[in-house]
C-alpha positions in Angstrom: 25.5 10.0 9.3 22.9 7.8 9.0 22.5 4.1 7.8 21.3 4.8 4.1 23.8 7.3 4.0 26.4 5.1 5.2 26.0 2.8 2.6 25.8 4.7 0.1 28.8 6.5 0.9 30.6 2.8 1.0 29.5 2.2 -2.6 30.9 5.7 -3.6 34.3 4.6 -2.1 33.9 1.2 -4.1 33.8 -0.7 -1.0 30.5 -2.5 -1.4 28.5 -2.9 -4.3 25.5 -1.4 -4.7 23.5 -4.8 -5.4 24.5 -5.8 -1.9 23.8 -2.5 -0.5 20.2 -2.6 -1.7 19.9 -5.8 -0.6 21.3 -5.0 3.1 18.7 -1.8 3.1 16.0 -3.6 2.2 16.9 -7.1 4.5 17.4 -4.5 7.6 13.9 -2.3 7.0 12.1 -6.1 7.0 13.9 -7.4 9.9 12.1 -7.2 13.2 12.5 -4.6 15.9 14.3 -2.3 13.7 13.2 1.4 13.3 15.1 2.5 9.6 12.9 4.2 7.5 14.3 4.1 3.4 14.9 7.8 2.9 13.2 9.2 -0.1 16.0 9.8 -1.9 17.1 5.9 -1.5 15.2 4.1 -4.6 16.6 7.1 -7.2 19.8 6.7 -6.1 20.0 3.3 -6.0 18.7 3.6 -9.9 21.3 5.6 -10.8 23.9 3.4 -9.4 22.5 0.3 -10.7 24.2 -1.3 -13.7 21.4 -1.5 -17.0 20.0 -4.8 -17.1 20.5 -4.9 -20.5 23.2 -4.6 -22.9 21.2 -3.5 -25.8 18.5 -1.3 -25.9 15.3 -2.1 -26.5 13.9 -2.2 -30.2 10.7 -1.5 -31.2 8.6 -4.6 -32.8 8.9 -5.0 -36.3 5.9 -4.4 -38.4 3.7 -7.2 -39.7 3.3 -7.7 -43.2 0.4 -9.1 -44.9 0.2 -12.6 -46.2 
C-alpha cells in the first residue's frame, strides 16, 4: 500500500480527517529529501471527501432595475 493510499484508507475508517490528511500529503511532498509523488487520483478524491464550504448554494445575482 502506498502513502496516499494509506491515508486515504484512514479517512475511510474515520480515523483521520480528511482536512488533516490533505494537509499531511501536501506538508510531506514539500518537505525535503522525500520522493512521494500525489497520485493522480489524489486531488478528486480528496474533493469528494471534502465537506462543501458552504451551507447554501450559490444564487444567482439579482437583476437591476432601472431608476
Amino acid at each position: 500500500m502506498g502513502f496516499f493510499q494509506f491515508l486515504a484508507e484512514l479517512v475511510d475508517l474515520g480515523a483521520l480527517d480528511v482536512s488533516v490528511a490533505g494537509q499531511v500529503a501536501e506538508d510531506t511532498v514539500k518537505a525535503s529529501g522525500v520522493t512521494a509523488r500525489v497520485p493522480l487520483w489524489w486531488p478528486d478524491w480528496i474533493l469528494s471527501h471534502s465537506p462543501p464550504t458552504s451551507s447554501s448554494p450559490p444564487r444567482a445575482p439579482e437583476p437591476r432595475g432601472e431608476s
